[in-house]
C-alpha positions, 0 to 999 in steps of 0.5 A: 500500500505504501509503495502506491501511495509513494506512486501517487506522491511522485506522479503529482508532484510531475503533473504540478497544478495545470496537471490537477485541473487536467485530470480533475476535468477527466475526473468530472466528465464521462472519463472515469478516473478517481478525484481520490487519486488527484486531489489526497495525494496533492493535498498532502504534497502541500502539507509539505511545503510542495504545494500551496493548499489553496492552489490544490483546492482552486485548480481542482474545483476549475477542472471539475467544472471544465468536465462537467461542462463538457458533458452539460454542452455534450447533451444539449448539442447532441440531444438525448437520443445521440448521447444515448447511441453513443452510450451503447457503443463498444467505446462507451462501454470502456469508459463505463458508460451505460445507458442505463447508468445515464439513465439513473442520472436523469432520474435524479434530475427529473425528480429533484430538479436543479439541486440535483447537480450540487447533491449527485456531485457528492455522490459515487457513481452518479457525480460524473453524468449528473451534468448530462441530463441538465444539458438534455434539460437545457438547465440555465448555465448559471444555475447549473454553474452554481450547483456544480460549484457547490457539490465540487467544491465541497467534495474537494475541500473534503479530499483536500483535507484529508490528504493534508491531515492524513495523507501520509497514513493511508490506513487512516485515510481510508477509514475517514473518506469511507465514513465521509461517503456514509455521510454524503450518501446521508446528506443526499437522502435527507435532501431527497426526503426534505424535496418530497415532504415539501412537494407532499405538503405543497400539494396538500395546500394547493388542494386544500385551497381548491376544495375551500373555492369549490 
């Protein structure tokens, strides 16, 4: 284990910041490559004086928003009957890329709206094609950048963070971003919960006010 976490130290330390923005921007588009692999290992190098902290963090969320927006102009220039082709192919399937996968994506979407794009961003699987369906849904690029803002962000300074206090004990590390993914996939639900109690009593009131005018 160590010796891949030495690999890891010595391959950030080449790809310098551009190198983070280039491999976060893969990270955050239909590319699967780990942010755990990009921002960790950085995060510590910084701890040692290599790198500057803020930097890592900055460059990391401007190359999660350069991927995510490659796939956000993707789908609204293609449309969603080309991007589902596409996902069919042999080449999409390398990638891990499925229809059905796309699919789960948009169900978030099409349910939750908006916030999904800050929410998805904070959880496996499903971070990298939340930005499709919010180009298939021609999502206004401002709010679509506020949200991916805020669910890359978070997800990087989290990362950040545990590469800067824990990056030299691996074990530990672990132990804490497992626990961190139990707490994000929690956060996502009890969103998830407070959206449908809020349209449940929405639609409760709406009805009530008919029946009142009846």
């Amino acid at each position: 284990m160590m010796e891949l976490v030495n690999l890891l130290l010595e391959f950030s330390q080449t790809i310098g910041y551009f190198g983070i923005i280039f491999l976060m921007a893969i990270e955050s588009s239909f590319i699967p490559f780990p942010s755990e692999v990009v921002i960790p290992p950085a995060a510590f190098l910084a701890a040692q004086g290599e790198f500057n902290i803020y930097l890592v963090v900055l460059f990391g969320i401007l190359g999660s928003l350069i991927g995510a927006l490659v796939n956000y102009y993707l789908a609204l220039t293609l449309g969603r009957k080309v991007v589902f082709s596409l996902a069919e192919t042999k080449t999409a399937k390398l990638f891990l890329v499925t229809p059905e996968k796309i699919e789960r994506a948009e169900k978030y979407f099409l349910r939750y709206g908006n916030i999904s794009t800050f929410v998805c961003r904070l959880v496996p699987a499903v971070r990298q094609l939340i930005s499709i369906p919010a180009g298939f849904s021609k999502m206004k690029i401002r709010n679509f950048l506020f949200f991916t803002f805020l669910g890359s962000s978070t997800w990087i300074i989290i990362l950040a963070i545990l590469g800067y206090v824990f990056g030299a004990n691996e074990e530990l590390m672990h132990y804490f971003y497992k626990n961190i993914k139990i707490i994000c996939i929690s956060l996502f639900v009890l969103i998830v919960l407070y959206i449908l109690i809020k349209k449940i009593l929405y639609k409760k009131l709406i009805n009530n006010k008919c029946y009142k005018k009846i």
